[in-house]
C-alpha positions, 0 to 999 in steps of 0.5 A: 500500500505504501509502495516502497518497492514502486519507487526502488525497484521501478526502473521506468519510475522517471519515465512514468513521472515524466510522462505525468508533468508532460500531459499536465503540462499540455492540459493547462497549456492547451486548454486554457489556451482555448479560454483566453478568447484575446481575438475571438471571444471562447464559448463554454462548448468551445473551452469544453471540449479542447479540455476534454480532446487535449485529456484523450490525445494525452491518454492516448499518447503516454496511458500506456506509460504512466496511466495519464492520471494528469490529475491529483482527483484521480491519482487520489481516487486510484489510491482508494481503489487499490491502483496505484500507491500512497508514495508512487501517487504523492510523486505523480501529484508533485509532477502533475502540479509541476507540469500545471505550473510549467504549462501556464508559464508557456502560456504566459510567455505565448500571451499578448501582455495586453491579453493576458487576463487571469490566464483562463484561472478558476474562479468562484464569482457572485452569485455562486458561493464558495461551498455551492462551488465545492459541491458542483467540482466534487459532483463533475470530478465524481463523474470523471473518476467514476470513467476512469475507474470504469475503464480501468477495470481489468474484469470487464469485457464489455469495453469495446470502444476508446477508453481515452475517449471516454475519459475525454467526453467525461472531462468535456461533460464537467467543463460544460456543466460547471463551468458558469459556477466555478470556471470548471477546474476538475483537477487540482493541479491546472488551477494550482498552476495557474494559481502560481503564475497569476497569484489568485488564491482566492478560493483556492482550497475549493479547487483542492477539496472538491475534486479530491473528494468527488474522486475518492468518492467515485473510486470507492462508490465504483471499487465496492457497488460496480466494479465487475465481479468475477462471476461476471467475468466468467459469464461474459467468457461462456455467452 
């Protein structure tokens, strides 16, 4: 559980940590790129959906190396879920929130001085109260873990599509639900980064607390209601 050995005896440990800062890194560059909206002002359908597309071109291109968590809600909900380790997930997260960091800092170097804004940085604004906005990140980062762990799941044969895919619409889906209430973060890491380079931390404990909370929340809803039992997995293989 600790996971001693994940960090000892794993040779492709800096392979794996690289590949977490580097989809991090493109997340928050890529996605908030769409929400500066200098030229043309970004729609919520818009912004939505670079997020999720940018989450399964990264899934797709290092899942097979790291499992592209990108996100400390769903390193944390993994946790739970018996995925990953207590020390292996507390690297990915320094590395995810590295690679938040480094993707804003590209961004704003790319940015017009004139059109920097706040950087597409979440925030929580009247009439929208800080707890009614904890709640609302819990419920669309719930809706996220809920995906992963369901692809995740090794006893299912029913998984015929793009699981990279299903994590990307689930992350478009949150943007587009919560985006009016809490400027749609869903992951600790892309708020932190912008946080660091545009020094807003108001609120910022919302964008911590929610998703962390509806990620564990998902993992375990899914690990002890729906995950596939083995019963299961033996009928799928006899029909």
């Amino acid at each position: 559980m600790i996971g001693f050995h994940d960090i000892t005896d794993n040779r492709n440990i800096w392979r794996m940590l690289s590949a977490e800062f580097l989809g991090t890194f493109f997340l928050v560059l890529v996605g908030c790129a769409s929400v500066t909206g200098f030229v043309n002002p970004a729609s919520v359908t818009q912004t939505s959906f670079a997020f999720g597309l940018i989450v399964a071109t990264m899934a797709q291109a290092v899942g097979h190396i790291s499992g592209c968590h990108i996100n400390p809600a769903v390193t944390c909900g993994l946790v739970f879920s018996g995925h990953i380790s207590i020390l292996k997930a507390l690297l990915y997260i320094v590395f995810q929130c590295i690679g938040g960091i480094a993707g804003a800092a590209v961004l704003r170097a790319l940015t017009p001085y004139e059109a920097l804004g706040n950087l597409g940085m979440n925030t929580v604004d009247y009439p929208v109260r800080p707890v009614q906005a904890f709640f609302m990140e819990a419920l669309v980062t719930f809706v996220l873990v809920f995906t992963v762990e369901a692809v995740c799941d090794e006893r299912r044969t029913d998984i015929k599509g793009s699981a990279p895919l299903a994590v990307g619409l689930a992350v478009a889906v949150g943007n587009l639900a919560s985006t009016e209430y809490t400027g749609a973060s869903l992951n600790p890491a892309r708020t932190f980064g912008l946080a660091v380079l545009t020094g807003i931390w108001d609120n910022h404990w919302v964008y911590w607390g929610g998703p962390i909370l509806g990620g564990v929340t998902a993992a375990v809803v899914y690990t002890f209601i729906f995950r596939a039992r083995k019963e299961e997995e033996e009928e799928d293989e006899n029909s």
